[in-house]
N, C-alpha and C positions, 0 to 999 in steps of 0.2 A: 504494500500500500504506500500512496506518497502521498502528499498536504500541498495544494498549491493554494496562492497566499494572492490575494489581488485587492489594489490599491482601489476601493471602493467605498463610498460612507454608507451606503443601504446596499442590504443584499438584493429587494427590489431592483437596484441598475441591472443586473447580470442577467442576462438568457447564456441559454447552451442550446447549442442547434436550433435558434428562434425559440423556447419553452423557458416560462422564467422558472429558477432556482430558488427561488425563497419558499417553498412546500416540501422540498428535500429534507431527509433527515441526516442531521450531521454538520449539516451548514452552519456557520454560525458569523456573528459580529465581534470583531476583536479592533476596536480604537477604529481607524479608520482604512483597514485589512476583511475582508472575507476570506475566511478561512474554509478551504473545500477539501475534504477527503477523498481522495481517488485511487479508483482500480485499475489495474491495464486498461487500454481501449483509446480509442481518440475521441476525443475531444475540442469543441468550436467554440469559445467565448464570445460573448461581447457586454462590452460593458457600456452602458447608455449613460453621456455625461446630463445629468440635471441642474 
């Protein structure tokens, strides 16, 4: 497993493959860092600035 770490203030900003992330478990808010648990596999961010 890895931890990818993205410079966001709400987890709302983030989709992954167009699907927002904030319903996931695991995801969390750390200061102004989203902090994501991951498994093998690929992966499409995006981070929407507000």
């Amino acid at each position: 497993m890895a931890t990818l770490y993205l410079l966001a203030k709400r987890i709302s900003q983030i989709t992954e493959a167009g699907k927002p992330i904030d319903l996931r478990p695991g995801f969390r808010q750390a200061n102004d860092e989203v902090v994501i648990p991951l498994e093998s596999g690929c992966y499409s961010f995006t981070i929407r600035n507000e």
